[in-house]
C-alpha positions, 0 to 999 in steps of 0.5 A: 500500500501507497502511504501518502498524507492529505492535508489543506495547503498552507494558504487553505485554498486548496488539498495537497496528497505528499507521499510518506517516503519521498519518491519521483514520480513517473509523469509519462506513466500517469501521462498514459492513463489519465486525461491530460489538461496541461503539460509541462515538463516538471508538472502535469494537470490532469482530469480525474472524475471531474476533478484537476489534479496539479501532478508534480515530480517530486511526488506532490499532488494539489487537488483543485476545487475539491473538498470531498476528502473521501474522493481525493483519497482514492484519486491521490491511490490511482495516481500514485499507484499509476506513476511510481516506480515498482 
């Protein structure tokens, strides 16, 4: 299992997913299996349920316009699951 934490952001405008155990993500993996908003090469934003997910590298997510804990929790899982190293 993925230990991640989920919290409001410093500014309370937003949740943040960091993992436990600092790992990089692999963007071109999660570039493959969620739709994409926009890409960058250190970050992407994608689509998951309705819901933006601001992906970056060094493994931080930061879920745009969303305050349903239960929702982030599942998707901040699939996108780790999806795009860290095994």
């Amino acid at each position: 299992m993925i230990e991640f934490t989920l919290e409001k952001c410093k500014t309370k405008a937003a949740y943040s997913a960091k993992l436990k155990k600092q790992q990089k993500l692999d963007l071109q993996k999660i570039k493959k299996t969620f739709e994409i908003v926009l890409e960058t090469p250190i970050l992407l934003v994608v689509k998951v349920g309705g819901v933006e997910v601001i992906v970056h590298g060094y493994g931080e997510l930061l879920f745009k316009n969303c305050q349903e804990t239960d929702l982030m929790r599942k998707i901040a899982g699939r996108i780790y699951a999806a795009g860290l190293n095994k």
